[in-house]
Each structure stands twice: as structure tokens, then as C-alpha cells.
N, C-alpha and C positions, 0 to 999 in steps of 0.2 A: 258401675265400676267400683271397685273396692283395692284401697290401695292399703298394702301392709307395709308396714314401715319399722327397720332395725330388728329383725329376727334372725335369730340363728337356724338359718336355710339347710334340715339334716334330709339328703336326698340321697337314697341308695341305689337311682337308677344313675347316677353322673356321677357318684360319690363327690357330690359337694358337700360339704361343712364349712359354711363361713358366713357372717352375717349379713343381711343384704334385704333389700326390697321387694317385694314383689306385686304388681301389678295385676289385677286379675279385669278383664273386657269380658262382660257375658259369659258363657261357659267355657272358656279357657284361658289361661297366662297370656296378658299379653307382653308381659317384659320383666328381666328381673337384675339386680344388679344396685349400686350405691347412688341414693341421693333421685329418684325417681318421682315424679310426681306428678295429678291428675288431676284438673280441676275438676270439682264438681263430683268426684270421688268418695265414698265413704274410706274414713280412714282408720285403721286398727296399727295403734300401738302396740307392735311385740318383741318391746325392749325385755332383755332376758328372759324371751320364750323362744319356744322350737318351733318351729314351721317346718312341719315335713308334708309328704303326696299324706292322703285320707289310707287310713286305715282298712285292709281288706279283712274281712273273717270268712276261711271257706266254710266254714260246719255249723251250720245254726239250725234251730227248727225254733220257727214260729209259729206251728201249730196249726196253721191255717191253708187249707177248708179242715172243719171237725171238732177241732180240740179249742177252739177260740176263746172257750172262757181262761183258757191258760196263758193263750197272747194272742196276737195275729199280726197280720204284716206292717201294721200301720202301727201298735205299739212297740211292735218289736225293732221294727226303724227306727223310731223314736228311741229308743234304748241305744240302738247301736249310734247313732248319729252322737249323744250324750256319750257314748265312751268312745267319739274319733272315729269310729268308720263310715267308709263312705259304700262302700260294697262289701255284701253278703251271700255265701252262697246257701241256699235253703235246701234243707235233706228233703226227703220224699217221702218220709212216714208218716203222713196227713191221711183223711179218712174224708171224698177218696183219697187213696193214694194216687200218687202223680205217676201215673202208668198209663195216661193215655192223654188222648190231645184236648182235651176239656179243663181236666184240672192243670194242666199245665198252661194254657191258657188264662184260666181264670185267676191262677197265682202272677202271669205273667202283666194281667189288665191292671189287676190291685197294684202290683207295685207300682206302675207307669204313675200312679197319684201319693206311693212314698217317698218321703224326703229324699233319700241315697238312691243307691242301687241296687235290685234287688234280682239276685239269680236266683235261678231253680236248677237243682238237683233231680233228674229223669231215676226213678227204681231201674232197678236191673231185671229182677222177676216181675211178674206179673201179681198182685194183691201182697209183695212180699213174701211167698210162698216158697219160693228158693224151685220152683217145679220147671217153668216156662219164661222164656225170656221177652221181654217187652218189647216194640217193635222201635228196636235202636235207631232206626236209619230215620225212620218218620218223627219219634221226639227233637233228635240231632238238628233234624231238616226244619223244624219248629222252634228250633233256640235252648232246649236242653242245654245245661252247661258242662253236664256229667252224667255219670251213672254210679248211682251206691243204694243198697238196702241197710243202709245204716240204722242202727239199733236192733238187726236182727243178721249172725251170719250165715252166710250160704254156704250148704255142706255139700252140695253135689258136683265133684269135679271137673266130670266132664261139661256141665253147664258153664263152670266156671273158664273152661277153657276157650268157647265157642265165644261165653262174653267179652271176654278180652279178644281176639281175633274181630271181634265185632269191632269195639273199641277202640283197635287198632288204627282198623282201615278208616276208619268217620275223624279219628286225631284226635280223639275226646278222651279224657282221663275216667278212670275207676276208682271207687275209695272202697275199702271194705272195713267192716268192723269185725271185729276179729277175737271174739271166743268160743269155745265148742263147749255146748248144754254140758256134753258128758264129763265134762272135768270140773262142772261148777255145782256147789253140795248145794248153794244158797248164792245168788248174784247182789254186786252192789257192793262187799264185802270182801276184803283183800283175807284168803285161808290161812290166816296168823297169829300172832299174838291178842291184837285188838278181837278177834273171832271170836277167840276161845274165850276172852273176859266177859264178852256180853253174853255168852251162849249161842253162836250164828254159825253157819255152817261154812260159809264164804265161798270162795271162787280163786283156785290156786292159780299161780304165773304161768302153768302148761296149758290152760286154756286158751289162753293167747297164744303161748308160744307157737304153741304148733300149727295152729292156722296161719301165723307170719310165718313160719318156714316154707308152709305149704304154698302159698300164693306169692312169695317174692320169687319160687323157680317153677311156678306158673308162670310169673312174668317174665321172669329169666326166658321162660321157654316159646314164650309166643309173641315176646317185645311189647307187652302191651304197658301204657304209662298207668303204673297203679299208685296209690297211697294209701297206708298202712295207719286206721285212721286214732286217733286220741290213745297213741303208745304209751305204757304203765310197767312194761316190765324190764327188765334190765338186760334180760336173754331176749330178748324181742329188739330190741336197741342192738343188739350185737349182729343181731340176725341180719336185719335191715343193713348194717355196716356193711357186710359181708356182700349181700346181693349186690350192693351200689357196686363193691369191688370187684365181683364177678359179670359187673356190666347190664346188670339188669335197672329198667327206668321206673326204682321203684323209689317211692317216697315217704316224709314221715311227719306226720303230726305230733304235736303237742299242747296238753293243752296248763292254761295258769295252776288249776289246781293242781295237777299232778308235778309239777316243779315247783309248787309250795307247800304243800303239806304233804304227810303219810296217814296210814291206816292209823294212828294214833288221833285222829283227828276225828272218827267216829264216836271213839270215848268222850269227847269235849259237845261235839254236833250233832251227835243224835244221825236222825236222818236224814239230816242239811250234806251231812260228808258221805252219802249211798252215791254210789255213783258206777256207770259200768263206762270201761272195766272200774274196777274197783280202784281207792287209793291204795297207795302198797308198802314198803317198806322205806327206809333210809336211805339204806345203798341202793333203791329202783330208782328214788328220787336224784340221788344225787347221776346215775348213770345217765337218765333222760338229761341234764343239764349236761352230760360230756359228750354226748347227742347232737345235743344243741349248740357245742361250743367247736365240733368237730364236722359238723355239716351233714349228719346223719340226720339229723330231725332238719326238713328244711321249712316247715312253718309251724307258727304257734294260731291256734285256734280257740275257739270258746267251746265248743258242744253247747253251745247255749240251751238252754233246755229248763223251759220255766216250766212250775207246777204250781196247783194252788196250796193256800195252806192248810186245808181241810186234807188233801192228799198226802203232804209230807209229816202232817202228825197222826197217819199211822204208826204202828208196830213195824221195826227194820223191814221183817219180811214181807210186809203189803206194800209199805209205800215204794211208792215209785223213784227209780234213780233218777240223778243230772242236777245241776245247780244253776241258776243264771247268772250269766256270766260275762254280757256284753262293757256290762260298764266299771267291771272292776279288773279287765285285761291287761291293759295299759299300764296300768297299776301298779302290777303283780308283777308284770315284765320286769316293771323298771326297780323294783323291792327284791324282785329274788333272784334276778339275774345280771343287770347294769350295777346297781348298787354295791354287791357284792363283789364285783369285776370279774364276772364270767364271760361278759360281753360286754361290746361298747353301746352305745345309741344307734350308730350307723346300722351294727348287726340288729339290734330288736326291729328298725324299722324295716330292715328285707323280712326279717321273719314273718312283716306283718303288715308289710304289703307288697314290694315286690316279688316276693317268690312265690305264696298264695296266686298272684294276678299270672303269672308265668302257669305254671300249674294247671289253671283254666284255661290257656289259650287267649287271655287277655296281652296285650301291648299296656304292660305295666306303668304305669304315671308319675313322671318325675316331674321335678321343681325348676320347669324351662318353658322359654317362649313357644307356644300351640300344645302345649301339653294341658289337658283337664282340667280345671281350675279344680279340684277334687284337693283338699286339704286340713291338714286336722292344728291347730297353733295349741301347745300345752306348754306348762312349767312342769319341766323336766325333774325339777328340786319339792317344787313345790306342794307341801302335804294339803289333803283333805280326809276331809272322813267317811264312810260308808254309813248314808243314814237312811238312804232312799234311794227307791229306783224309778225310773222311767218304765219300763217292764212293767205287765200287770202282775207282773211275779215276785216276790221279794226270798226265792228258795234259796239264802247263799250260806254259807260257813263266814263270808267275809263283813257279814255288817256288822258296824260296829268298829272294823279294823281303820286302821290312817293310813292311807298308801301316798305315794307320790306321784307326779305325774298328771294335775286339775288340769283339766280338759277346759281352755277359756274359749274357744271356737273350731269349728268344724263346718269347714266350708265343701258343699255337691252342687255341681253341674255352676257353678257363681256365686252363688245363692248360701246365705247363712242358716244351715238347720240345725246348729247348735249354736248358745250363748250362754255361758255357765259363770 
């Protein structure tokens, strides 16, 4: 048993905020409320820290089967568990890819022995290919959590129409990532100012855009629940407003970097700040935060997306994009969006677990008796610095930085898998 004692309890499934106890029996709450106690309990002090449910992230890749020298599930848990989450959902572009009932299994066994929770993300095509659809109903009926070919978009309409109808009728969500080749001179690179400085070709805001318009009245047109994955442009952000208002069940990412920095940030990082879609302007940035403050964007995610660092010190245009991302989330939330008073704490923690958990069809985990023992205790004030990761990866723009928000424990299924 594990009793926690004098924390500020911030739970966005009850909306409670007020300090209080909580008692965790084996893998769930057994009681929560003032002056609570358990012999024979370990006991955590979380006078002036937050106690909220564990942090979910849907958009990660760990890399694994294939690319493991870059992470795999077991460090990349480790990571997420050190930045507060307690569930993860993992994209599909592993080699194999997760298009059949093998690799999805084998991702499924590895987690069973990671600290949190680890989902998988089911491809939509077959090898990625955007040609033939994977057989939805059989991954579904195996624990698929979704369907996305994220990192690569899918251009074939009718395909996409069938997926979604697919999608539909099984209750499972869609993510797509969303730029078309043809409107990108050089990817990773917002087509702007920072472009032209270094000489790059970049990847203008139409690339996105028009594949968000195209698939929010896709959804519009077939009810399918999609999400419109790691949003960056500002007309994109509108778009998405629009479908919500025309009734369509579409949804919106965001992720830390793109609500803290712009394309100015490649001049400073080199090829730490490549990233697809690209970072983008001021006004993209600040629109994603009115997004975010207006219920257009309904979750904040990592793209986590480690690489080695023989990889990221190519030339712009070889290295590979994505930054990792899991342990400096939290962080970044609570600096560039709570801090500044864009949002409260209540709102960062739906962003970043509740509605993520709703999303997938999870029964979201609040801070009450038979609910998940699944919880993340941080100082909400309190600074650290980015010196090192958990991740076998250390690809960020942000080390180095001081964020708020030290992560002193991170509690899955009862159990302590972080202590910081």
C-alpha cells in the first residue's frame, strides 16, 4: 500500500482541486479524502505537490521491432514514466510494420513487462504504402488501439474513405499526419524566413492545410472519429474549428514544441529543431495556443521520436526529423501555457490525460476510490533542468533549458516506476 499524504489532488475527470490524501491498495485508489491512514503503508509526502491521474501520451514511436538502436519499448517507458505518463500510444512505422497480427503481438508481449502502459497504434495500409488496407476488423479484434500511417500521408481518397467507414463501424479512432509531398520543396523546414537564411527549401503551411480540409469533410462525410495529428499551421487550426462546428468528430493534436518555439529556432538548433511538419511562424504559434485555449486542439502529445546522434548531425537535408520528447512535456506545458495564463492546471491535465484516454476509447482515470492507482505527484513551481534523458536518445532543442514542473514520482498499476 502506498499512502500519500497532503497533496493538491488536480483531477480533471471529477474536477476536483483541493488538497487531500490518497490511499492507493494494489492497483487501484482505495480511498481518498483528509487525515487518512494505513499501517504498514509506505508513505509519500506531497505537501506542495500535485497529485494528479498519470499522464497519457497518444503519439509516440519507440521504435520497436527495427529501429532499436534509436529506443525500444523498455527505454522508451522508462522515459515516459520519468516525464509522468503512465500510458502511451505507439504509432505503427516499425519495420515490420505493425500490419499484421505478429508484430502487433510482439509489441503487445514486450509491453506486458514495461513499467506503464503500453498501446499500439494498428497502420491503415498495408507496408505503409497508402495502396491496400490492413485487415481492420482482425488487428481491432487483437487489441489495436487505432489506425494511423503516421509519418507518412495517405493520398488516395477513395482508400481513405473506406478506412474511415471501416473505423467507424469497429468505434476506433483514426490519426492521420497530414502533408502532401507536392507542396514540400525540402521537409522538416517551415517555407520562410529561417529557410531562406540557411539556404533550404522548406515545406510551406498548404501542405498541411489542404490535406486537413480534405479529411475533416472526409470525416464530416462518413462520421468517422479522426485526429488531425501534431497541428503547426494556423489555417489548419481554423480548419479543424470549422469541422468541430459543422459537426464533424474530428480532433487535434498538439505538440510541446510547436507551442514553444518557431522556425527561428532552426537557426539556434541546427537539426535538433527539423521536425515534420515543420516549426512555423509566430502567429502559427501563438494560433495553436488559441487552439488550445478554445477546445480546438483537444490533446497535447510528444511525437516522441528519438534518433541517434550520428543521425541528427547530418546536413538539414539528410538528417532525419522529430525531437524526444517524453520527458520534457510536462514541462513545456506548464512554461508556455499554465505559466503565462493561457490555461489553468485543470486544463493541461485533460489535455494530457483525460481527453488523450477518451480519444482511444479508454475509461479515463481520475483521482477516486476503484479508480487506477495510475498517477503522476510533481511540483507544479518547481524548476529543473534538462541535463539528461531516460530515452536512448538525447535529440531535443530543449537541453539545457530549466522548465517547471520536477516530476518527484509516477505511480502505474500501484507500483513506483518513477523516483526523481
Amino acid at each position: 500500500m502506498i499512502w500519500i499524504r497532503n497533496g493538491r489532488v488536480v483531477d480533471p475527470v471529477t474536477g476536483t482541486d483541493r488538497v487531500m490524501d490518497v490511499l492507493l491498495d494494489g492497483a487501484v485508489i482505495r480511498a481518498t479524502g483528509e487525515g487518512l491512514a494505513a499501517e504498514g503503508a509506505r508513505e509519500l509526502d506531497a505537501s506542495g505537490l500535485v497529485v494528479a491521474p498519470g499522464l497519457m501520451d497518444a503519439h509516440v514511436h519507440f521504435r520497436d521491432p527495427g529501429f532499436t538502436y534509436k529506443e525500444d519499448i523498455l527505454t522508451g517507458a522508462a522515459a515516459a514514466a520519468r516525464g509522468g505518463f503512465t500510458t502511451v500510444v505507439c504509432m505503427a512505422n516499425t519495420s515490420p510494420v505493425v500490419d499484421n497480427p505478429e508484430t502487433l503481438a510482439y509489441i503487445q508481449k514486450k509491453g506486458e513487462s514495461a513499467p506503464i502502459h503500453v498501446l499500439q497504434a494498428a497502420a491503415v495500409t498495408r507496408g505503409l504504402k497508402g495502396r491496400e488496407l490492413v485487415d481492420m476488423e482482425e488487428l481491432a479484434a487483437l487489441g489495436a488501439a487505432g489506425f494511423t500511417d503516421d509519418g507518412i500521408p495517405l493520398m488516395d481518397e477513395r482508400l481513405i474513405v473506406e478506412a474511415m467507414e471501416r473505423a467507424r463501424a469497429l468505434g476506433l479512432p483514426l490519426a492521420f499526419h497530414e502533408e502532401d509531398p507536392a507542396l514540400m520543396r525540402e521537409p522538416g523546414v517551415h517555407l520562410g524566413e529561417a529557410a531562406e537564411k540557411i539556404g533550404y527549401g522548406g515545406a510551406a503551411r498548404a501542405a498541411e492545410d489542404v490535406m486537413v480540409a480534405r479529411d475533416c469533410m472526409l470525416a464530416l462525410h462518413t462520421g468517422a472519429s479522426v485526429c488531425i495529428q501534431h497541428i503547426s499551421s494556423k489555417n489548419s487550426v481554423e480548419l479543424v474549428r470549422l469541422a468541430k462546428k459543422l459537426g464533424a468528430d474530428v480532433h487535434a493534436e498538439a505538440t510541446p514544441h510547436h507551442f514553444t518555439l518557431t522556425e527561428e529556432a532552426v537557426l539556434k538548433y541546427g537539426t535538433m529543431a527539423r521536425m515534420n511538419p515543420p516549426l512555423r511562424t509566430e502567429e502559427d504559434r501563438q494560433a495553436i495556443i488559441g487552439g488550445i485555449k478554445d477546445g480546438t486542439i483537444d490533446m497535447i502529445v510528444t511525437d516522441h521520436a528519438p534518433h541517434s546522434a550520428e543521425e541528427k548531425a547530418r546536413p538539414m537535408s539528410a538528417a532525419p526529423s522529430g525531437i524526444t520528447g517524453l520527458e520534457t512535456s510536462l514541462g513545456l506545458g506548464l512554461l508556455s501555457l499554465v505559466e503565462p495564463g493561457h490555461i489553468g492546471l485543470m486544463d493541461l491535465m485533460r489535455l494530457m490525460s483525460k481527453a488523450p484516454a477518451e480519444f482511444y476509447r479508454m475509461i479515463p482515470g481520475g483521482v477516486t476510490p476503484g479508480s487506477p492507482a495510475d498517477l503522476v505527484i510533481f511540483g507544479e513551481k518547481e524548476r529543473w533542468t534538462v541535463e539528461s534523458f531516460a530515452s536512448k536518445a538525447s535529440n531535443s532543442p530543449f537541453l539545457g533549458w530549466t522548465l517547471p514542473g520536477r516530476v518527484h514520482y509516477t505511480i502505474c498499476a500501484g507500483k513506483i516506476v518513477y523516483e526523481g
